[in-house]
N, C-alpha and C positions, 0 to 999 in steps of 0.2 A: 179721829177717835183713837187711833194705834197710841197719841199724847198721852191719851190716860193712861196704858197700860208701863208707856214708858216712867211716866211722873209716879204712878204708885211703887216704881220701885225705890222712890227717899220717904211719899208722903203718905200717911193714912187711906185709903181709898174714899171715904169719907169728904177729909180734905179737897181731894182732887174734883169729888162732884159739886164739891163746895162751890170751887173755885167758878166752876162750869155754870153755874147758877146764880145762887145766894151772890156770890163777889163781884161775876159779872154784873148783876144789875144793880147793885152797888156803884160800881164804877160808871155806869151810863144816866145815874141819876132816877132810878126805876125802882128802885126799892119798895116792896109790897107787890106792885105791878107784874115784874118779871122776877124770876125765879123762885116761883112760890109757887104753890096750887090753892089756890082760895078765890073764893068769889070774888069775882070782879078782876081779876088779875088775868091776864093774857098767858094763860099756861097751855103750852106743847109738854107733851108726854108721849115718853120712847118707854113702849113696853116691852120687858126680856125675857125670857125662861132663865130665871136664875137669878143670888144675891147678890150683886154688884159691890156689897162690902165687901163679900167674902171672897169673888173673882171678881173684878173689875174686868174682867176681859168679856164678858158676857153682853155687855154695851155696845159689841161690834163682833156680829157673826163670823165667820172666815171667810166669808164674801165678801164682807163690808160693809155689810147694810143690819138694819136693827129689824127683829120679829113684826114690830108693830109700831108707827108711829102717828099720834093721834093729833091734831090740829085743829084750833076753833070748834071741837066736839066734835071730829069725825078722824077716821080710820082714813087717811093719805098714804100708806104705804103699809104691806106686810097684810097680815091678818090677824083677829084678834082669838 
């Protein structure tokens, strides 16, 4: 995750979660599927205290781990 903080200093932050997402499952052939959150779609969600546009470094605590990440409809790490 340090990638992001290093990539937003040329791209959008935006961009950068883009990429992490939307592009990767683009590239895998998964389009709708992954990087999305809608029904039917296999979405993981990393929850943060904070706006990732606006710091992008909020996606990786200074531990290195995220507040909250939720998988198949449950809380696997952090708390919410």
């Amino acid at each position: 995750m340090r990638e992001f903080t290093i990539r937003a200093q040329v791209q959008p932050a935006i961009e950068v979660i883009r990429a992490a997402t939307v592009n990767a499952a683009e590239l895998l052939g998964q389009t709708g599927r992954l990087g999305v959150i809608a029904e039917g779609a296999h979405a993981d969600l990393v929850v943060v205290d904070g706006d990732p546009l606006a710091d992008i470094s909020v996606l990786v605590s200074a531990n290195g781990t995220q507040p909250a990440v939720i998988q198949a409809g449950r809380v696997v790490s952090g708390t919410l």
